[in-house]
Phi, psi and omega in degrees: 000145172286163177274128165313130174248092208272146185267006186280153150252016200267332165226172198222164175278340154277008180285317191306280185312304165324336183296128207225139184292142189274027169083345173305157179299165140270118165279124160236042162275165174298161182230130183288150197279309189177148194165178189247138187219165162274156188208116174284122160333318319271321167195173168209150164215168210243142185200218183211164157284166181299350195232005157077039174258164172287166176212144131287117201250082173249154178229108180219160202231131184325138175223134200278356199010076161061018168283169188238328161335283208288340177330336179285337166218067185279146206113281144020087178292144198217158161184131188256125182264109195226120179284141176230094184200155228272323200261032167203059181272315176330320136351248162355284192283321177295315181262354148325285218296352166317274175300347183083066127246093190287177194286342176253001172287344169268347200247332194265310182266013144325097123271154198229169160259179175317322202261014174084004165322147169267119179272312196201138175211131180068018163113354198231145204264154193237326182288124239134283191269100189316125170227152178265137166209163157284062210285142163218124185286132160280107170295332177299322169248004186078006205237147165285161185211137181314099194265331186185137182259151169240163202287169178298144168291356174219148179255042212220047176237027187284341173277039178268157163224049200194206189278359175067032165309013198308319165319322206263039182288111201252066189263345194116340190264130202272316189243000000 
């Protein structure tokens, strides 16, 4: 039989064996059916598509902020795929206005590490950083999926240049 012949030159078999968990949890809690939820970053990077387009690749995991409702899925891994292309703004712009990031602090104030991670855009650190959405479980696949992201309830961090904790008075009100 023949041998596979894998075509990346991008990984090797010792980058495989060498490879060290990156330490996330396995969440095995329930997952919400739908709903407006908090979401911590965990990373976001930047890659391409199967059509070489750019993309953004964020993972983040449900954060109850002090709802006592949401406490049951805490946790709750998510990961959002977002194409960064003038016909997927629709997208886009909705999870700018998410993080407290306008469109030219992203197009101009993107950082990345080697490995295409977002350390930072416009100066605010990302990783982290609570975004509210809207969710719906896909039953068929099991994975929540992004129905709309909403903007913060207040705006008024536009000088942070840092995680933006303005939130995190755990009075009850999660967002």
């Amino acid at each position: 039989m023949p041998k596979v012949k894998w075509s990346s030159d991008d990984i090797t078999a010792s980058d495989i064996d060498g490879y060290e968990d990156t330490g996330y949890e396995v969440y095995d809690g329930p997952k919400p059916k739908r709903g407006v939820f908090g979401f911590r970053i965990r990373q976001m990077k930047l890659g391409k598509t199967s059509n070489d387009n750019p993309q953004l690749t964020i993972s983040m995991r449900l954060d109850a902020r002090g709802r006592a409702e949401d406490k049951k899925f805490e946790g709750c891994p998510m990961m959002d795929f977002i194409v960064v292309l003038k016909s997927t703004i629709w997208r886009l712009r909705p999870f700018l206005d998410a993080i407290g990031v306008t469109g030219a602090e992203f197009i101009k104030s993107t950082v990345v590490d080697e490995d295409g991670v977002v350390l930072k855009i416009g100066g605010k650190t990302v990783t982290d950083k609570i975004v509210v959405a809207q969710v719906k479980l896909n039953e068929e696949n099991g994975y929540l999926n992004v129905q709309r992201y909403l903007p913060p309830k207040d705006n008024d961090d536009d000088n942070d240049d840092d995680n933006d904790d303005d939130n995190d008075d755990d009075d009850g009100e999660p967002f």
